[in-house]
C-alpha positions in Angstrom: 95.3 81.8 110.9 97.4 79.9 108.1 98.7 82.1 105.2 99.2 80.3 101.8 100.8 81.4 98.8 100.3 79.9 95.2 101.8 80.4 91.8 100.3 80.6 88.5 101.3 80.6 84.2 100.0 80.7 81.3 101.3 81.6 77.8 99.4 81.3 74.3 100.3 81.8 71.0 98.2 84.2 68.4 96.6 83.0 65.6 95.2 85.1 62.7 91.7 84.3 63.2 89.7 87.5 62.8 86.5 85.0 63.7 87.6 84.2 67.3 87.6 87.1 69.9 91.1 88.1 71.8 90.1 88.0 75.5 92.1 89.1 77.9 91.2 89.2 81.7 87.4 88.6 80.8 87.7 91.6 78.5 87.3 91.3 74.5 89.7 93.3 72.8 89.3 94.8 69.3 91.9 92.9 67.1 92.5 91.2 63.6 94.6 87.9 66.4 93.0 85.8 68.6 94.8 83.5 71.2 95.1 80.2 70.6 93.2 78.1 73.1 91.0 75.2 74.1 89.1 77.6 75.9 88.5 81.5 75.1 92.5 81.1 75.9 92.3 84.1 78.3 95.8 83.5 80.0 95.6 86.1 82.6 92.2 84.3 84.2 94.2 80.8 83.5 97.3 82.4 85.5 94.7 83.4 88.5 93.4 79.9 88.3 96.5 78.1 88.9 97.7 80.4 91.9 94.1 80.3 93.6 94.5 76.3 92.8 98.4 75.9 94.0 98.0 78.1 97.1 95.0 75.8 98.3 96.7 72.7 97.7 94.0 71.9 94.7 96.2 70.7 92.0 96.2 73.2 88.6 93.7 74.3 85.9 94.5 71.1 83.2 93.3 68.9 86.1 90.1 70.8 86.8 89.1 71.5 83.3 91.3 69.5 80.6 92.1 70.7 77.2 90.4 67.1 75.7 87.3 67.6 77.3 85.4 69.1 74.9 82.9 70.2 77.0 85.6 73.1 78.0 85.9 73.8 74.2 85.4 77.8 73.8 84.9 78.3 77.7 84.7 81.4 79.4 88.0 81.7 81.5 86.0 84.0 84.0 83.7 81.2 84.7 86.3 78.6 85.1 88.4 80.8 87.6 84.7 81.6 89.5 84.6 77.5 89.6 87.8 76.7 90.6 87.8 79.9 93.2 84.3 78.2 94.6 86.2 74.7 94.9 89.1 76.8 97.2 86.1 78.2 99.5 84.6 74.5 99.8 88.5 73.0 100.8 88.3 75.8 103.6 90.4 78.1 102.1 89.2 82.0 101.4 91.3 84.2 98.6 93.2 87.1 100.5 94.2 88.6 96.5 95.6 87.6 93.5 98.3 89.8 91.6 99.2 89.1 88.0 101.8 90.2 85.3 101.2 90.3 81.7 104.1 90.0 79.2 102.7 91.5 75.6 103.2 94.7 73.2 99.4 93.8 71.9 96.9 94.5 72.9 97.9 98.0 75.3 96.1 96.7 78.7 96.3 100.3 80.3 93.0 101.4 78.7 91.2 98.1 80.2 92.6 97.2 82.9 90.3 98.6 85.4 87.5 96.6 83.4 90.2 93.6 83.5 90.5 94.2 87.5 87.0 94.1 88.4 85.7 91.2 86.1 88.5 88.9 87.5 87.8 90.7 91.0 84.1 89.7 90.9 85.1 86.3 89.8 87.3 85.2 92.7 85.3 87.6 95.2 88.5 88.7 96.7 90.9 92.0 94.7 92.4 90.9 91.9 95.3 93.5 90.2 96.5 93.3 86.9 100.2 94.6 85.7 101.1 95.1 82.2 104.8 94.2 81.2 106.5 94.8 77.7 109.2 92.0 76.5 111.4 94.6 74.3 111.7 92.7 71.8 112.8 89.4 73.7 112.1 86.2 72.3 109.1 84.6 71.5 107.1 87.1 72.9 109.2 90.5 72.0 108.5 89.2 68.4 104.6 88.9 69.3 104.4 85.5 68.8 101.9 85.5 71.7 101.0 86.2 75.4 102.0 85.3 78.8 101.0 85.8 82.9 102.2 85.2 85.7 100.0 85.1 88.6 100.4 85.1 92.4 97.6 84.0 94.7 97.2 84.4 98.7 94.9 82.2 100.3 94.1 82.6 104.1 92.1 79.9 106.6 90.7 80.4 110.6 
């Protein structure tokens, strides 16, 4: 059996667009910002993306589905990570899991993340866990300027 390991990130910045949903791992979440995006901007499904794509060899999620394509304008993340996660299967490859970290003070994820765990779970077929991490107040992100995930994939072949 070969073991293959992929990385994945993705960072947005908010907006104050009380018009445009904040989505996080497939889940909406009640608030006055949105995330910035081409997409629905859901960087924990981008982050999964990537890893699923890196560990299989299949290049990364602005090659698959490219910000200036506007027929990816206001995607759901979910169903590009269920596309890209079919195109692994097809190159022979089956996801083992996918683990990702979220770097934010807003929204709290505790309350959703089982919701978040089994939307992005169903959508790669394979367990998908999702870890919420605070930036105290470092940086960009400590001063809520906007979101970011890191995502590790394991893919596995016969």
């Amino acid at each position: 059996m070969q073991v293959r390991v992929g990385q994945g990130f993705d960072v947005h910045p908010f907006i104050a667009d009380a018009s445009r949903p904040l989505v996080l791992g497939g889940v909406t979440f009640p608030s006055e910002r949105a995330l910035k995006g081409h997409s629905d901007a859901d960087v924990i499904a981008h982050a999964c993306t990537d890893a699923l794509l890196g560990a299989a060899g299949l290049g990364d999620i602005g090659e698959l589905f490219p910000d200036t394509d506007p027929a990816w304008a206001g995607a759901d993340s979910l169903e590009l990570l269920a596309e890209a996660t079919r195109r692994v299967r097809e190159a022979g490859w089956e996801p083992g899991n996918v683990d990702a970290s979220v770097v934010t003070d807003h929204p709290k994820l505790a309350p959703m993340r089982d919701e978040m765990q089994s939307r992005l779970s169903a959508a790669v077929g394979a367990p998908v866990t999702v870890k919420g991490r605070r930036p105290e107040g470092l940086g960009a992100l400590g001063r809520g300027e906007g979101v970011a995930c890191w995502a590790v994939a394991v893919v596995t072949s016969s």
